[in-house]
C-alpha positions in Angstrom: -18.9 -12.4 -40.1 -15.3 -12.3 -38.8 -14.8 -10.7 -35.3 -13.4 -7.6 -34.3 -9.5 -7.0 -34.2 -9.7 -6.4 -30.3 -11.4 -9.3 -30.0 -9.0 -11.9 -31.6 -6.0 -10.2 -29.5 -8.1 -10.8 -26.5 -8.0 -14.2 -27.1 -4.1 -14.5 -27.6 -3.2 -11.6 -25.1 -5.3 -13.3 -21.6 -4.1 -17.0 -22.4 -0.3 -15.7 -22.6 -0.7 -13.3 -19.7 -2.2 -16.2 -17.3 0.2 -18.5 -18.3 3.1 -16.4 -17.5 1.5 -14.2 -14.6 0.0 -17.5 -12.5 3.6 -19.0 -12.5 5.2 -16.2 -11.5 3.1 -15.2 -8.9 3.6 -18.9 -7.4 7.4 -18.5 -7.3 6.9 -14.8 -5.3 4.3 -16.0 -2.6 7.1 -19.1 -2.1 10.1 -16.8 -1.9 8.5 -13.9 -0.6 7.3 -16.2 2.8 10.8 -17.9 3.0 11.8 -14.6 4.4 15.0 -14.9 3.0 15.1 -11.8 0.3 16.2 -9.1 2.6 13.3 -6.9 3.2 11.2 -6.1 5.9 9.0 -8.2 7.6 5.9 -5.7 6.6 7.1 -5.1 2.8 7.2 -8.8 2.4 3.5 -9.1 3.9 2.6 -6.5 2.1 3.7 -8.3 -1.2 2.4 -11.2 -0.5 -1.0 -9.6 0.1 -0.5 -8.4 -3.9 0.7 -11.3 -5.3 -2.0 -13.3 -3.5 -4.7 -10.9 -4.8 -3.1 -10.8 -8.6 -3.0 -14.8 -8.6 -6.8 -15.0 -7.4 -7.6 -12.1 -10.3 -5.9 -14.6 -12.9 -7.6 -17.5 -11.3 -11.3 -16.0 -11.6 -10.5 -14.3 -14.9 -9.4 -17.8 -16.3 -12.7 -19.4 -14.8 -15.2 -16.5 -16.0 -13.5 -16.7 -19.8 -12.9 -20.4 -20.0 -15.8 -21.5 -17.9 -18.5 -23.2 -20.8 -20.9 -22.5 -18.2 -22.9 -19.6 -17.0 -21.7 -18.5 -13.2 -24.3 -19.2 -11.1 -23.9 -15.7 -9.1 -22.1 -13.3 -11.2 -20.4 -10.5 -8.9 -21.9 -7.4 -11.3 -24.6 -8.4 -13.7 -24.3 -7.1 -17.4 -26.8 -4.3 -17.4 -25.2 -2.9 -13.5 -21.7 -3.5 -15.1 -23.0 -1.5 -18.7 -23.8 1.7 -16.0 -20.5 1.1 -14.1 -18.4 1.1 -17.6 -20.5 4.1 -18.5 -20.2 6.2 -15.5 -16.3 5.4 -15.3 -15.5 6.5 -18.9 -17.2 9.9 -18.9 
């Protein structure tokens, strides 16, 4: 049986988006802490904070898809995370 559409672009579209998004978010901690890019002190905190939190989002998405084992705690198990996906869309 051949998989769903969605399903094969997942598989192209995460890969390409870590591989560009971890990168860039390296380069935007390192020049964002330099100080050097002529904003304020709290924007550049502030930015940091985001692309800290974006590259740890990458970083866990990469280790829950690619992982060829089970997490030992998952955050939301399936059935809580069917309810939440359920109770968001309607």
């Amino acid at each position: 049986m051949e998989r769903p559409t969605i399903l094969r672009i997942k598989d192209i579209y995460y890969p390409v988006l870590a591989s560009f998004g971890f990168p860039a978010n390296l380069v935007t901690i390192v020049i964002l802490f330099r100080g050097k890019c002529g904003l304020s002190k709290c924007i550049s905190i502030y930015m940091v904070a985001m692309a800290t939190a974006d590259l740890l989002v990458i970083i866990f998405n990469v280790i829950e898809r690619w992982s060829p084992h089970q997490t030992p705690l998952p955050i939301v198990s399936w059935p809580n995370r069917t309810r939440l996906c359920l109770l968001i869309s309607d």
